[in-house]
N, C-alpha and C positions, 0 to 999 in steps of 0.2 A: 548285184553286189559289186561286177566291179566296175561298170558305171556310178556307181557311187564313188567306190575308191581314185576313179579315174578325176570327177566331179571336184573331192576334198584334196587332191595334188593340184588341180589345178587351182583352187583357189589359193593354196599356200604359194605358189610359185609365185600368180600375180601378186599378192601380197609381199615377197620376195624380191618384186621389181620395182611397186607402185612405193613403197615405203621411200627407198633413197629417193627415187624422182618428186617427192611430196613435200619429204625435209629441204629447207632451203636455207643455207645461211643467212643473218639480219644481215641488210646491209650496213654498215656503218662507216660514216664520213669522218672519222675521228683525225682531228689535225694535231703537229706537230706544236710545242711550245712556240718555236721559231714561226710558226704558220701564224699563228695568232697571234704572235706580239707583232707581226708585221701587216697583218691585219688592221690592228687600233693603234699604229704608230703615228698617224697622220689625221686620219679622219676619225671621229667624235661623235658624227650624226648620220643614220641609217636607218633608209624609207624599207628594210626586209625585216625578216623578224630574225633576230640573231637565235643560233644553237645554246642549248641548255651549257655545251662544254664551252661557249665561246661565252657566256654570262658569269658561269661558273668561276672561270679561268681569272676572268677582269676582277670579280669580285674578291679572290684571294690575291688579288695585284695590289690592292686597295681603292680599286675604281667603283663608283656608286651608277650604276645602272636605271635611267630612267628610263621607264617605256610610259609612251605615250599614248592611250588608247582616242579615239579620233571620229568622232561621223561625219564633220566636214571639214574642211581644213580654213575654214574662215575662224577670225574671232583666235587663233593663234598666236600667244602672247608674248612671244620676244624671247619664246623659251631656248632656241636655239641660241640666239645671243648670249645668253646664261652660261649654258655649257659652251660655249667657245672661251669664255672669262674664267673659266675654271683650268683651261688647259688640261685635257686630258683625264681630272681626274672625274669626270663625268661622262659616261657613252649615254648617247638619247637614241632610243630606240621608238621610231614612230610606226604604229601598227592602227590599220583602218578596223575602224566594230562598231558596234550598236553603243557603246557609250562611250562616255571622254571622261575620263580621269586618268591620273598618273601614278604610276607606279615606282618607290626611289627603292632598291634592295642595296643594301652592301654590309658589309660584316659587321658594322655597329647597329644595322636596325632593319626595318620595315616599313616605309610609310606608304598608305593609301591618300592622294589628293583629287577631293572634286571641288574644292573650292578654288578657285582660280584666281585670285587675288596674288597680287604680285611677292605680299609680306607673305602667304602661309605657302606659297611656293619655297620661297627663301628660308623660312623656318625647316620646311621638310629635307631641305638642301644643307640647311646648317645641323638637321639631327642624324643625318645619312651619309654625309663626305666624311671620306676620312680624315684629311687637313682641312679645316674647317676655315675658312678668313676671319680679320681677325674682327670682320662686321658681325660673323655669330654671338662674338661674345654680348651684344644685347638681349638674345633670346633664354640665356642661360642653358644649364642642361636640367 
């Protein structure tokens, strides 16, 4: 019996100790406004993958977010040149994977492109920026 009771104090005690050593804070990298607008102050195109608050942020900025998914980097269209024409109000995000299509997110839409044609590039750029040029106005809305 009290080899038992000795048995069930010790398991509470380790239990007692092992609990806080087990919980661990998340870590989280979360940046200041000032961090991040001085982040996308200059540069527009980014071979990492940006943070959900760093997409997030741009997106209620009015910035249209393109990511680029990529298996080679051949056969890539000028997209870069695109987003430097827009000044800012497009970050390209290029990320290596098993397929290649584009991804435009910003608070007016959603588009998915795997057609790589230079018009339905431009289309998906004219239904996703928020200041649209005023070459959109062919495509209608």
């Amino acid at each position: 019996m009290v080899f038992f009771a000795v048995l069930v104090g010790g398991v509470f005690l380790l239990e007692i100790i092992a609990i806080p050593l087990m919980y661990k804070e998340p870590e989280t990298n979360i940046k200041s406004p000032e961090e991040l607008a001085e982040k996308f102050k200059t540069q527009w195109i980014f071979e990492e993958n940006l943070t959900e608050q760093e997409k997030q942020f741009m997106i209620q900025k009015g910035v249209t977010i393109a990511t680029y998914y990529y298996a080679s980097e051949s056969g890539f269209f000028e997209l870069e040149d695109l987003v430097k024409s827009l000044e800012g109000q497009v970050i390209l995000e290029k990320v290596k994977s098993d397929e290649t299509k584009i991804e435009l997110e910003s608070i007016r839409d959603f588009v998915i492109i795997t057609d790589f044609k230079e018009e339905t590039l431009f289309k998906g750029i004219c239904d996703t920026i928020y200041y649209p040029p005023p070459d959109c106005a062919s495509f209608g809305d």
